[in-house]
C-alpha positions, -999 to +999 in steps of 0.1 A: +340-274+186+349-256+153+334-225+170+364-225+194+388-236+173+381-203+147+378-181+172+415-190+186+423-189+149+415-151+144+423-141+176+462-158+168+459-141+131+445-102+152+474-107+175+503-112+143+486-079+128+490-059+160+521-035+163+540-044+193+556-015+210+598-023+208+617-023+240+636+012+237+595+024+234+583-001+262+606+002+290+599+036+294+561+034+296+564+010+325+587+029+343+559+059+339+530+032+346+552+024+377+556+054+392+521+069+389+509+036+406+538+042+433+527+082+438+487+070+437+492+040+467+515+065+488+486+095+481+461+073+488+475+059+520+483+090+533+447+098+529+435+073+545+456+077+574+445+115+579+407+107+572+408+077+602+428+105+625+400+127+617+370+101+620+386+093+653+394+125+667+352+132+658+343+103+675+364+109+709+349+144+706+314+132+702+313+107+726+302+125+758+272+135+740+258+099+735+236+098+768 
């Protein structure tokens, strides 16, 4: 049990040395973190919607050939 109990002890004495970002520094790194992640699931959607038109446009294409 003491085990535990030191190693919620340093990780409580680690987290009062770290140096917390203040909020005129942390509302602005969300905001970037936000839109990337906005831009990246829009991207990535869009991909997908063109690469299932494509897979299904092959497949119509292809499917007289299947005997």
């Amino acid at each position: 049990m003491s085990k535990i109990t030191n190693y919620f002890k340093g990780v409580t004495r680690e987290a009062r040395r770290v140096k917390w970002p203040t909020k005129s520094n942390f509302l602005p790194a969300i905001s970037v973190v936000l839109v990337i992640t906005i831009f990246a699931a829009i991207f990535l959607s869009i991909e997908d919607l063109a690469s299932a038109t494509i897979i299904n446009q092959l497949r119509s294409a292809f499917e007289g050939l299947r005997g």
